[in-house]
N, C-alpha and C positions, 0 to 999 in steps of 0.2 A: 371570618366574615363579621362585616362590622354594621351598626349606622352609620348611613349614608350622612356623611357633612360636606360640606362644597369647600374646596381648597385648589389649589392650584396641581398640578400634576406635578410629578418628579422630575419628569425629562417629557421633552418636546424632539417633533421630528424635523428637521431643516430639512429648506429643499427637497425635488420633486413633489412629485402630486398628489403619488399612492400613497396610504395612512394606514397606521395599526388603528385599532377600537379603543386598545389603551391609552391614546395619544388622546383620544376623543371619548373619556369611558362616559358623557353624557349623553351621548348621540343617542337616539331612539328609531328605529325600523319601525314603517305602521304597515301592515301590511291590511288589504280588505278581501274576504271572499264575496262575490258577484252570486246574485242568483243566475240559476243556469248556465254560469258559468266555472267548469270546474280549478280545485286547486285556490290558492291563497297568492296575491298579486302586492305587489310594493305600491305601494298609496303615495305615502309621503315621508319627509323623515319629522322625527319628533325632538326634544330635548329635556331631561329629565332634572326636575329642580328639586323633587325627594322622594323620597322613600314611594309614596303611591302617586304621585303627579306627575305628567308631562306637558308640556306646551308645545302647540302645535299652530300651522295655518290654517285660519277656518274656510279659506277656499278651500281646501284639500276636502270638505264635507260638504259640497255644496249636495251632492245627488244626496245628499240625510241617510246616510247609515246605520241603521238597525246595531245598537253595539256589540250584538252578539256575533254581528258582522265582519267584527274587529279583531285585529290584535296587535298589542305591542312589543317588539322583539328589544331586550338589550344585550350587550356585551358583545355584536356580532361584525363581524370585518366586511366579509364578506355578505353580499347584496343576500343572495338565491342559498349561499350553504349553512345550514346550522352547523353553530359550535361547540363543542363540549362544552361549554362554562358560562353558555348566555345565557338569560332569562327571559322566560317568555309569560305574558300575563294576557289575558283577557280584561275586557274595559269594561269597568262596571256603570263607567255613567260618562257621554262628554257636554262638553257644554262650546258652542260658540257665540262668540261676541252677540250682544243683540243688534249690535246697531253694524255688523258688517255689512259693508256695501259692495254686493259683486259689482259694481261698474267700474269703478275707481281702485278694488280692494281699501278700501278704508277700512279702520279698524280688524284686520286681518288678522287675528289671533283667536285661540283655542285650546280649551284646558282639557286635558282626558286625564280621566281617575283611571288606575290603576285598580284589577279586581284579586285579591285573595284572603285568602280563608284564615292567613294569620293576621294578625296586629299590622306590621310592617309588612311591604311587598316587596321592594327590590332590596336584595341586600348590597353592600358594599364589597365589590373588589375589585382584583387589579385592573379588569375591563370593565367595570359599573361605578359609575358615581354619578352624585348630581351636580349642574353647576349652580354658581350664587346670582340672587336674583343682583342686580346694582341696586345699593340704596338711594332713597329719594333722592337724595342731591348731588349725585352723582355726575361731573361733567366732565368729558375728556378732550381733553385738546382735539383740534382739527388736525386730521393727518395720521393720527393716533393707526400705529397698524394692532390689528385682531384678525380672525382666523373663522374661516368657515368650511363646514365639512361638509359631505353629501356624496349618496350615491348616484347624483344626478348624469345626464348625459356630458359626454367629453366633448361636444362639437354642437355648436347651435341647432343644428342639422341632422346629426345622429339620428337612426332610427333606435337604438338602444340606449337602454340606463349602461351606469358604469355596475359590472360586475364585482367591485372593488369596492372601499372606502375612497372617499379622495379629498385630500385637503386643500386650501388655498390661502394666502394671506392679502388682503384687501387691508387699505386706507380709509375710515372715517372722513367724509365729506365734509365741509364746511356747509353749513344753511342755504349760501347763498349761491350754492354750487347744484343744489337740490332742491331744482325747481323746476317746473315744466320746458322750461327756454329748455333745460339741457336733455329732458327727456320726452321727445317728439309731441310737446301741448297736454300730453296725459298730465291730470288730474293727479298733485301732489298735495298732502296735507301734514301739519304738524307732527300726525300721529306717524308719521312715515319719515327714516334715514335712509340715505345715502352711503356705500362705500364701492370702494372699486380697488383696483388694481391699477396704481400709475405705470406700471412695467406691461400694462395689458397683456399679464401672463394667464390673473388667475381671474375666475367671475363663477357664482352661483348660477348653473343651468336648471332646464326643466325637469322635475326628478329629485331637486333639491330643497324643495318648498317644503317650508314648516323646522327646517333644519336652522343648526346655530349660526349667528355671528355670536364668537365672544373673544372677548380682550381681556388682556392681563391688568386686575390693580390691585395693589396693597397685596401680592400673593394670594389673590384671588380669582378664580375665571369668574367673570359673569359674561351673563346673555344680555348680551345689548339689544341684539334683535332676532328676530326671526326672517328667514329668508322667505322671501313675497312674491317679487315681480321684477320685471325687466323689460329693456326692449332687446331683444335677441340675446346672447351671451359673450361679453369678453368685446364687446366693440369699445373700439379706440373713442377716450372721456366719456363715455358714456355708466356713470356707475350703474352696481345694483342697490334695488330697495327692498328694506327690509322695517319691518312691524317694529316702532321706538318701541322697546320693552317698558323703559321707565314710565309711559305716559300709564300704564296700564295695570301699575303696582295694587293700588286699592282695588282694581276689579279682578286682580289673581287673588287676594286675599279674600277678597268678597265671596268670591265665586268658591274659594276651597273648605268654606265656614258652612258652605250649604249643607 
C-alpha cells in the first residue's frame, strides 16, 4: 500500500459495458442514510483526486445532508455488495459550489473531505487510486474519446440503478455543438462540456451524477468533467453534460486550503 499518485492504469477494459473497479480504481460510491428511513442508499458517484478528497455533483446535495449522513465507499465493483479490499470513510466536511444554480445546474460541483483518524485516508491499491486533476492549459482536441463510469441506470426508463460498474466511451464535443440548439433551449454555460457517444452506444444515465469523465494524456487519466445532466440517456446527437473541471481548478484548491 502506497501514496495515492494519479497515473494512468496498466491495462484498460475494451468493449462491452460491465467494468472492474480496477479499470476505474478512482470511481467513488456515495452512499446517504435517510432519516426514517432505514439502511444506507447510493446517492451519487464520486471521484477521488487524493488521498482525503473527492469531487462530486453538488446537485446530488441538494436536500443538505448532515455529513454524518454520509459515506464514501472506494475500491467497490459492485453497486449494493461490499468487497474485501474496499474502503470505506465517513465525510468529515463537504462543501458545494456557492454559486450552484439548481435551475440550469451551473456550476455543479462539490468537494467532500474524506474523515480519518490517520494522516492520509485512502490508501493506494490495485482498486484505489486517485485521478490527475488537468492542468490549467489543458486543451484537447474535439472528438477526443474519454471514458465514463457509473452505476447509473441501463435504459433511460429503468426503474433500477445498474447493480454492476459500467463503463462507456463518449467523444469530447466541439463548443459549437454544445449549445442549447442541440439540447432542447436548456440553459448551457461555459462552465459546462459536452460528450457523447457518436455510435449512440454509450451515455451517462440517472444514478451516474457526480461520477468521472476522464481522458488519457501524457500517461495520465484526468477528470475532465463530472457527470451533470442530460436530456434523457443515449438519444441520437444529443450529448451529455458534464461540470468543465478545468474552469474550477482555483476553487478545488481553494476550497481544500480551508
Amino acid at each position: 500500500m502506497g501514496l495515492l499518485a494519479c497515473r494512468v492504469r496498466r491495462y484498460r477494459i475494451k468493449g462491452g459495458s460491465y467494468a472492474d473497479i480496477a479499470a476505474h480504481p478512482w470511481r467513488a460510491a456515495i452512499f446517504v442514510k435517510y432519516h426514517q428511513v432505514p439502511g444506507e442508499h447510493f446517492l451519487c458517484g464520486g471521484i477521488l483526486i487524493s488521498s482525503c478528497w473527492a469531487l462530486s455533483a453538488a446537485h446530488c446535495f441538494e436536500e443538505g445532508f448532515s455529513t454524518n449522513q454520509l459515506k464514501i465507499v472506494l475500491g467497490r465493483t459492485s453497486r449494493a455488495t461490499p468487497e474485501e479490499n474496499e474502503q470505506k470513510f465517513q465525510v468529515k466536511n463537504y462543501t458545494v459550489h456557492q454559486r450552484f444554480d439548481s435551475e440550469n445546474f451551473n456550476n455543479d460541483i462539490a468537494l467532500l473531505q474524506l474523515k480519518s483518524d490517520a494522516e492520509d485516508c485512502a490508501v493506494e491499491t490495485g482498486t484505489v487510486r486517485a485521478a490527475c486533476l488537468p492542468m490549467p492549459e489543458l486543451q484537447l482536441p474535439d472528438w477526443t474519446e474519454c471514458e465514463i463510469s457509473g452505476y447509473g441506470k441501463n435504459e433511460e426508463f429503468s426503474p433500477f440503478y445498474s447493480e454492476h460498474l459500467k463503463e462507456g466511451h463518449v467523444r469530447l464535443f466541439p463548443a459549437s455543438r454544445c449549445t442549447a440548439q442541440y439540447l432542447e433551449n436548456r440553459t448551457v454555460t461555459d462552465s459546462m462540456l459536452c460528450a457523447g457517444d457518436t455510435r449512440n452506444l454509450d451515455d451517462a444515465c440517472k444514478g451516474d451524477s457526480g461520477g468521472p469523465l476522464v481522458c488519457v494524456k501524457d500517461d495520465r487519466m484526468d477528470v475532465i468533467g463530472i457527470i451533470s445532466w442530460g436530456i434523457g440517456c443515449g438519444r441520437k446527437d444529443i450529448p451529455g453534460v458534464y461540470t468543465n473541471v478545468s474552469r474550477y481548478l482555483d476553487w478545488i484548491q481553494d476550497t481544500m486550503k480551508l
